[in-house]
C-alpha positions as CSV (number, residue, x, y, z in Angstrom):
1,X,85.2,130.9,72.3
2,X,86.1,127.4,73.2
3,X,82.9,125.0,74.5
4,X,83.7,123.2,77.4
5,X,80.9,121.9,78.2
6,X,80.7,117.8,78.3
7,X,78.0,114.9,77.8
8,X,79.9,112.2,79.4
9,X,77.9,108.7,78.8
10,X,74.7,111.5,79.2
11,X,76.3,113.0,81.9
12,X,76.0,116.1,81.7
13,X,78.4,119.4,82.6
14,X,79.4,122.8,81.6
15,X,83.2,122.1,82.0
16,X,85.1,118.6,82.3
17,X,86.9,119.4,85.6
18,X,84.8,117.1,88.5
19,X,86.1,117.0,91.7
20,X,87.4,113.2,92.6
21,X,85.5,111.3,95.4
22,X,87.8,112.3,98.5
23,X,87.3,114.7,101.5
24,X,86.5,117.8,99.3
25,X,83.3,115.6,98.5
26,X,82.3,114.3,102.0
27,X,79.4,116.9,102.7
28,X,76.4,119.3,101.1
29,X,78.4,122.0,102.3
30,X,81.9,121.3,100.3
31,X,79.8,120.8,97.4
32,X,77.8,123.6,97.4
33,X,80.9,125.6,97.2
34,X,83.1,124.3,95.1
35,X,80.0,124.4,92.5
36,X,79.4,128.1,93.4
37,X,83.7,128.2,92.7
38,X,82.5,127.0,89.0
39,X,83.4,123.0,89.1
40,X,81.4,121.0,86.4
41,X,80.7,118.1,88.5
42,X,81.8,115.9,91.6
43,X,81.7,112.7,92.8
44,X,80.8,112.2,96.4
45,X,83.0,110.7,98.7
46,X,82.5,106.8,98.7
47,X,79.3,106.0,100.3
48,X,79.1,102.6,102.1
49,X,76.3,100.5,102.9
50,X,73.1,101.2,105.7
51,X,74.6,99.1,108.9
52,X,77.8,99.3,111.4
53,X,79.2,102.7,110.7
54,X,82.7,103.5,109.5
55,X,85.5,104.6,112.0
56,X,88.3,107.1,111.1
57,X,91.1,107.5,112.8
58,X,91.3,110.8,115.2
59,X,94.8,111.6,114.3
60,X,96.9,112.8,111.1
61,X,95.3,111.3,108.0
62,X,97.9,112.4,105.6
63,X,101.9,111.7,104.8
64,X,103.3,114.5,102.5
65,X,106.1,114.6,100.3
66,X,107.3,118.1,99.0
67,X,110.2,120.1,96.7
68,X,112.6,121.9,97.3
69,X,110.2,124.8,97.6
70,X,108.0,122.9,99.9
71,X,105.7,122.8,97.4
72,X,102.5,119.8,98.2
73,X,103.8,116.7,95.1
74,X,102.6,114.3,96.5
75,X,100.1,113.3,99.7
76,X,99.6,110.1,101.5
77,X,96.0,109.3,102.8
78,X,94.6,106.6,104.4
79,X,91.6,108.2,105.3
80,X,88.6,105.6,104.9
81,X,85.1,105.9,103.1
82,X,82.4,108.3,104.2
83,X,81.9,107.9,108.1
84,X,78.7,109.8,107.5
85,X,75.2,107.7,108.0
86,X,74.4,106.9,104.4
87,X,70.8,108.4,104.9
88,X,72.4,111.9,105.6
89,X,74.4,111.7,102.7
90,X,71.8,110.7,100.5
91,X,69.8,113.6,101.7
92,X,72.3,115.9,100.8
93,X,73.1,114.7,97.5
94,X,69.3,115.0,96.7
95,X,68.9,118.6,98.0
96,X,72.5,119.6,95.8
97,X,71.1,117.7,93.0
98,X,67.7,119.9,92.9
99,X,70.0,123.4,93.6
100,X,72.3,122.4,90.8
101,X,70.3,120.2,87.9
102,X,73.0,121.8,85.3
103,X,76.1,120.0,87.4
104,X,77.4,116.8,87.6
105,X,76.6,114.4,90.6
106,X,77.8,111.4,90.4
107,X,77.3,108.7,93.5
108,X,80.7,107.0,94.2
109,X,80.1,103.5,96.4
110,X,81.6,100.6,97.7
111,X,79.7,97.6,99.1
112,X,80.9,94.0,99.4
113,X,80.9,91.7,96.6
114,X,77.4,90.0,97.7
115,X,74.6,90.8,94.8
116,X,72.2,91.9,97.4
117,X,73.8,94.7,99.0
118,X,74.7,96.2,95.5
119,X,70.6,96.0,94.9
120,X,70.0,97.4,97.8
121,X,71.6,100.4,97.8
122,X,71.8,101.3,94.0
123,X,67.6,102.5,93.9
124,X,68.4,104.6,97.1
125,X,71.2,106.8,95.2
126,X,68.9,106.8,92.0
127,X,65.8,108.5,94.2
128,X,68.4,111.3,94.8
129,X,68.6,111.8,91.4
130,X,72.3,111.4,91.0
131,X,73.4,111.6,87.2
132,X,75.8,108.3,87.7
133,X,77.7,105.6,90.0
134,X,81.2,105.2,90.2
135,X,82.3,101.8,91.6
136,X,85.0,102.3,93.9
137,X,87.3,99.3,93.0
138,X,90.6,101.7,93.6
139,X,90.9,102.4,96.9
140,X,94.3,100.6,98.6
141,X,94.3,100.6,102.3
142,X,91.6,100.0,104.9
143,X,89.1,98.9,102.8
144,X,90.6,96.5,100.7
145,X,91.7,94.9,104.0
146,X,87.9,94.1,104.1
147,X,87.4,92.6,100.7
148,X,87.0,95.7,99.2
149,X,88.2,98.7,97.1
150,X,91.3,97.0,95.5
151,X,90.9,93.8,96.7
152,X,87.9,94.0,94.0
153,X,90.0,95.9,91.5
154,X,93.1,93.3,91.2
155,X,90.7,90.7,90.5
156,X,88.8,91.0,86.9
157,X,86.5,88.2,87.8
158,X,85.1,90.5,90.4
159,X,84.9,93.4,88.1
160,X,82.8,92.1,85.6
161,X,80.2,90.7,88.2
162,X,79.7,93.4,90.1
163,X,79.7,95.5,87.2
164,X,76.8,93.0,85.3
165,X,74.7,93.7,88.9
166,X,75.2,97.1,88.7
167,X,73.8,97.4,85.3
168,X,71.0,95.1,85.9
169,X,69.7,96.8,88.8
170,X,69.7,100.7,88.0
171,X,69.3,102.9,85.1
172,X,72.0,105.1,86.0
173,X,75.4,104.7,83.9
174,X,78.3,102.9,85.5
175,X,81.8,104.3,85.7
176,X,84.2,101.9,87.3
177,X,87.3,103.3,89.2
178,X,90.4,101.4,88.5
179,X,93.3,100.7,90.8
180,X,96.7,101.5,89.8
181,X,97.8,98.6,91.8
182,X,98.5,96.0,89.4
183,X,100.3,94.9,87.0
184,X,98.6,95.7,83.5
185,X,95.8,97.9,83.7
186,X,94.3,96.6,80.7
187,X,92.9,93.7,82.5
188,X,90.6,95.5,84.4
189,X,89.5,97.3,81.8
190,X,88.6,94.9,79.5
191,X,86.7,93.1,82.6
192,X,84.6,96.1,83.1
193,X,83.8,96.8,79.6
194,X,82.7,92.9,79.7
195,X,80.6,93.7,81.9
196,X,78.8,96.3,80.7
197,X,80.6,99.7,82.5
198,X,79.5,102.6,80.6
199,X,83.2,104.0,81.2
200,X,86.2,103.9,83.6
201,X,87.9,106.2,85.7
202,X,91.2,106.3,86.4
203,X,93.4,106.0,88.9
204,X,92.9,105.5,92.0
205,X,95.6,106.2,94.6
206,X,99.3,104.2,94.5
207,X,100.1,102.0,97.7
208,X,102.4,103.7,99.1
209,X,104.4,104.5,102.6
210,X,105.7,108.6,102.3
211,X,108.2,108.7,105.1
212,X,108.9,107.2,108.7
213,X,109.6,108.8,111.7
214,X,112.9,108.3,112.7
215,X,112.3,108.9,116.5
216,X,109.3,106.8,116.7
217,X,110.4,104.3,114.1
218,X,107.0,104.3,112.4
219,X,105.7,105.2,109.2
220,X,104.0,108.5,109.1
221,X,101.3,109.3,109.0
222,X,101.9,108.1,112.4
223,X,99.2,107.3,115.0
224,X,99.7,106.3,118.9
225,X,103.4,105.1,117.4
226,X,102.1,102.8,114.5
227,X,101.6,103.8,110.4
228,X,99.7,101.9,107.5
229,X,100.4,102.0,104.3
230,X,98.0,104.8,102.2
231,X,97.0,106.1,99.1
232,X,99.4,108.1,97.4
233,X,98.3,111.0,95.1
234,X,99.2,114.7,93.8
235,X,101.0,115.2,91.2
236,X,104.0,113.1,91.2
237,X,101.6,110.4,90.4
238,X,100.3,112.0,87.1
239,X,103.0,110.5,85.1
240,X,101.7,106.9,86.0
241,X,98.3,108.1,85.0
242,X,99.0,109.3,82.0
243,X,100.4,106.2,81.0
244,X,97.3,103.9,82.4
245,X,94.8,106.4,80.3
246,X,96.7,105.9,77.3
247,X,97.1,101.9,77.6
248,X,93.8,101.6,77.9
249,X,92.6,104.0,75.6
250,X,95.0,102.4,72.6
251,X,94.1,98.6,74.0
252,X,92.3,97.3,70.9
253,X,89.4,96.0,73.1
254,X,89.1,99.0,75.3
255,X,89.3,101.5,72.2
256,X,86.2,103.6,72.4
257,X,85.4,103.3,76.3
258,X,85.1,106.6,77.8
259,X,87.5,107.9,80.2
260,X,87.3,109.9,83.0
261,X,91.2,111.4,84.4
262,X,92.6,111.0,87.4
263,X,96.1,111.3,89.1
264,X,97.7,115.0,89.4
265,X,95.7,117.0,87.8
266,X,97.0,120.9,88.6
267,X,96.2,123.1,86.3
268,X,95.0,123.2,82.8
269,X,97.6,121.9,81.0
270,X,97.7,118.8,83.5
271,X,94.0,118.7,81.9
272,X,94.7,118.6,78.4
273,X,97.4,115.8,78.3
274,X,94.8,114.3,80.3
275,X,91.8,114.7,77.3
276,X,94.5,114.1,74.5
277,X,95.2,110.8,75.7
278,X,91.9,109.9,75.4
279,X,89.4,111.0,78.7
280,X,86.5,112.9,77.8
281,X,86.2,114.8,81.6
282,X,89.1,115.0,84.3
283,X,88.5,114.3,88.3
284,X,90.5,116.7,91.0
285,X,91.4,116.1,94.5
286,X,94.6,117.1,95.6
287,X,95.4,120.7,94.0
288,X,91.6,121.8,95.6
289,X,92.6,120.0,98.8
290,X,96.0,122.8,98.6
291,X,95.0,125.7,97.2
292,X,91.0,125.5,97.2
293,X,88.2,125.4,95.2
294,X,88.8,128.3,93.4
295,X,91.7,126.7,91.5
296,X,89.1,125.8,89.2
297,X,88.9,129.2,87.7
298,X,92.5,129.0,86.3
299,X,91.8,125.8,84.9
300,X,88.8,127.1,83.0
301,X,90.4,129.8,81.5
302,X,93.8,128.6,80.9
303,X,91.9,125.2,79.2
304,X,89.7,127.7,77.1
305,X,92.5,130.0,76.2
306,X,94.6,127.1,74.6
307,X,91.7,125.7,72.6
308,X,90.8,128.8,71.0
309,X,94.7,128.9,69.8
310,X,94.5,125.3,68.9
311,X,91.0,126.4,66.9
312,X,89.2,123.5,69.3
313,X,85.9,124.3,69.6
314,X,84.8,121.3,71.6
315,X,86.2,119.2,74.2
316,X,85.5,116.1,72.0
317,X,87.8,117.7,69.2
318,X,90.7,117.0,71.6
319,X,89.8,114.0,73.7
320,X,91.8,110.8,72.4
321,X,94.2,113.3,69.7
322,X,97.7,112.1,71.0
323,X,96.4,108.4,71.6
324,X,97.6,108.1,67.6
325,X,101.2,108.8,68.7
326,X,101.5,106.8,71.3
327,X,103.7,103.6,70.3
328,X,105.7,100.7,71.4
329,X,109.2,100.8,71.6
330,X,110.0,99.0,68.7
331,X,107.7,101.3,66.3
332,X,110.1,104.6,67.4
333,X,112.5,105.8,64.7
334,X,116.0,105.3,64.8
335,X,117.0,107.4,62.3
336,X,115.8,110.6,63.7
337,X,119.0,112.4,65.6
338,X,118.5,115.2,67.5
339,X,121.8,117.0,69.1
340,X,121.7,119.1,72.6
341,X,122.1,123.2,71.7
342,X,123.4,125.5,74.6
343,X,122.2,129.2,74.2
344,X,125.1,130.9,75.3
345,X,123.0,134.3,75.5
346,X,120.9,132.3,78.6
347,X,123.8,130.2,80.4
348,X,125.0,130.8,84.1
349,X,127.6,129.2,83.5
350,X,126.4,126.7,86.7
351,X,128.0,123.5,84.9
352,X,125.5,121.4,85.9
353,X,125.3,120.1,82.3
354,X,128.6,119.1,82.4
355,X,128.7,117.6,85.9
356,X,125.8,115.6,85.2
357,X,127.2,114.3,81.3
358,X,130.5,114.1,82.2
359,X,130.3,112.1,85.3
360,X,126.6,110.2,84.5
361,X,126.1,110.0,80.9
362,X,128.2,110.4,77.9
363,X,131.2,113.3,78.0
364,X,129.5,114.9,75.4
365,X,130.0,118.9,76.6
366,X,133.1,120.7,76.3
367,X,134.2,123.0,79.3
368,X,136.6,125.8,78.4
369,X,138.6,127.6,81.3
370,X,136.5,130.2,81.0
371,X,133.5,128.1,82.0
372,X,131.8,128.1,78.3
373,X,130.1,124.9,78.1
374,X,129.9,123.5,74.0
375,X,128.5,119.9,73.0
376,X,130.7,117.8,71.4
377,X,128.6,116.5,68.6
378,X,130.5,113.5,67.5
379,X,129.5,112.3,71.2
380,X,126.6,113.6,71.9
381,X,123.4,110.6,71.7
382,X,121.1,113.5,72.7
383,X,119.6,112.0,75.6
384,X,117.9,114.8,76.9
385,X,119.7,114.7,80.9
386,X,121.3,118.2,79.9
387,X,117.5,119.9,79.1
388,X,116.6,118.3,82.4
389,X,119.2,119.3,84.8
390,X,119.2,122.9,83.6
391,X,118.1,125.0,85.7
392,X,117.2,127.4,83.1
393,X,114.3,127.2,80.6
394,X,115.1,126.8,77.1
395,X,119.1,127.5,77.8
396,X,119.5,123.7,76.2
397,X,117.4,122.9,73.6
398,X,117.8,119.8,71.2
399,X,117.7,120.9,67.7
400,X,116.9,117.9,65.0
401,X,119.5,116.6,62.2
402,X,118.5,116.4,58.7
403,X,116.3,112.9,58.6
404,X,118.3,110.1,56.6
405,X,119.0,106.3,56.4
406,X,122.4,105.4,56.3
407,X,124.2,102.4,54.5
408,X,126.5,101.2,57.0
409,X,128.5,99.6,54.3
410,X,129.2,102.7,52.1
411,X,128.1,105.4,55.1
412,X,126.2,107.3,52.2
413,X,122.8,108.1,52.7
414,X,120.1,105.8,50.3
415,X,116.8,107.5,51.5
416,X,115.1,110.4,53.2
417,X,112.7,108.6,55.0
418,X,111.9,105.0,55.8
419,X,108.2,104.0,54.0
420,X,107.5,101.8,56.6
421,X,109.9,101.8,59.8
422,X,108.4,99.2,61.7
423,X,109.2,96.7,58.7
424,X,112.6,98.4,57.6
425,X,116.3,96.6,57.4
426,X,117.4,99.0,59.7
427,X,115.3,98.7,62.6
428,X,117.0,96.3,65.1
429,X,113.6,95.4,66.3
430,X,111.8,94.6,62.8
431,X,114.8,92.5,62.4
432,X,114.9,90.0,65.4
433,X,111.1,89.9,64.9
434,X,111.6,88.7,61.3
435,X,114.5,86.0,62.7
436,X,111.9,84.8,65.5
């Protein structure tokens, strides 16, 4: 069987699914569970520094957005940091870190930019004997309103400072949480790997208004009739994280720095894309905030199942194995055609193919009075809308042409494959690059 256990910058777990710093994190008791459920490691809900406490609000914390099912995509928070003294929560931390020496505890904190409060606090989370700190430079609303979270996370000046203190005042390795809110995650990145951060984790939670009450004319969440804007996650976000994992993981000067996944991670396939692209452990927080701890369990099994039939034996044989792939646009071949296939066996005959490519795309399907749905090849530029909007798995498909390069002057092909595409006659792009 598959090995998922994990040494993350010598962090150490028997699985690579951690639960996020968020709510499911705030307390000894939440932990205690979900690490009982089976979870590898957490990190604890952002602790603050020793002085004026934190206020919540005492009113709906989350906006939602949902399918068609009503099915949790997406939720809105603008819950703050810990409002919990920071000596209880260091307490706790300590006794969960004695019950459970084989799981991850990582210390997740935000402080303001001022060298002495991050030496303050950093010896007091390394006498709980926490395996790491996360610096919280993510977070969107609230916080960032107060020179923090974000605020520090949009500016890679700040990064790399607090970052060098960090490292110069504990032993414990440094992962630095990354906001998606910016423009090129790269930045950031690099900044933190200047300064010395053992890894990054990302992302944090999108800026983001869900809905507004159309009665009160507020955005929702709403309290006493005003909204702020939150921090969107679940898994319509994962998209967006995928793609900040793999920029950074294919970034020439971020190449090697370890990366720990965030943004929509469900189940254990969510995982996987999530390792392929380059993380070496994955961070949880909305699917155990809807369907429990336990979800864990699936993710375990369904992650171990596929590496056994991939013959993966560690989770380091597939962290970073799609990063390869991942291009620019320019790189992409132009000579492979694909064409859209409709299994006639499997149709409904809905015509939602032919709504959606007849009226939005390129009239490439054939309707027949009898409602049989056929593509027409000779217009077909196998865009893929047809697959999407099918309500049936696998009922469109798009089946690959035989690869060639075609002379436009004689139409005849002259080669079965381009040596090198990116520098070939063909390519639009190679040739406006070679004109510049």
């Amino acid at each position: 069987m598959a090995n998922l256990s994990t040494n993350f910058v010598g962090i150490k777990s028997p699985n690579p699914f951690w639960l996020a710093s968020a709510p499911p994190t705030d307390k000894e008791y939440n932990v205690r569970r979900a690490f009982e459920a089976g979870w590898g490691g957490v990190v604890w809900k952002t602790l603050g520094e020793a002085g004026p406490p934190v206020v919540n609000v005492n009113g709906p914390r989350y906006g939602a957005i949902w399918g068609a099912d009503r099915r949790l995509l997406g939720l809105n928070n603008i819950e703050l940091i810990t409002d919990r003294p920071l000596e209880v929560n260091l307490r706790e931390m300590k006794a969960v870190k004695r019950d459970y020496p084989d799981r991850a505890l990582v210390a997740s904190l935000m402080v303001p930019c001022v060298e002495e409060a991050w030496k303050a606090i950093l010896p007091l989370v390394e006498e709980t004997g926490a395996d790491g700190v996360e610096l919280n430079f993510g977070c969107p609303h609230g916080m960032s309103e107060r020179g923090m979270g974000s605020a520090v996370g949009q500016v890679p000046e700040y990064i790399e400072m607090v970052t060098r203190w960090v490292k110069q005042y504990t032993r414990m390795p440094c992962i630095v949480k990354l906001t998606p809110n910016i423009t090129d995650v790269r930045k950031p990145a690099q900044a933190a790997k200047r300064g010395g951060a053992d890894a990054v984790s990302l992302i944090n939670t999108i800026n983001s208004i869900t809905s507004v009450d159309l009665d009160l004319f507020a955005p929702e969440p709403t309290i006493d009739g005003r909204g702020a804007h939150g921090g969107y996650c679940g898994p319509a976000v994962k998209p967006i994280a995928l793609n900040m994992v793999a920029e950074i993981a294919r970034d020439p000067e971020t190449a090697g720095l370890p990366i720990s996944g965030i943004g929509g991670v469900t189940t254990w396939r969510d995982a996987a894309e999530f390792l392929t692209l380059g993380a070496g452990s994955v961070q949880v927080c909305t699917a155990a905030m809807t369907y429990g701890f336990k979800i864990v369990e699936e993710m375990i099994s369904g992650l171990s199942e596929w590496m056994d039939t991939k013959g993966f034996t560690t989770i380091e044989e597939v962290t970073g194995r799609a990063v390869p792939n991942c291009s620019d646009w320019k790189n992409l071949n132009l000579n492979y055609v694909s064409k859209a296939r409709i299994n006639q066996d499997l149709c409904i005959k809905c015509g939602r193919c032919y709504a959606a490519c007849e009226d939005t795309s390129h009239q490439a399907i054939a309707m027949s009075p009898e409602r049989v749905f056929e593509v027409k090849d000779d217009e077909c530029v196998a865009c893929n809308l047809c697959v999407n909007v099918c309500p049936v798995e696998d009922c469109i498909t798009m089946e690959r042409l035989a690869p060639g390069v075609v002379d436009e002057r004689t139409g005849k092909v002259v080669e079965a494959e381009p040596a090198d595409w990116t520098t070939h006659p063909n390519n639009p792009m190679a040739t406006a690059t070679a004109a510049e």
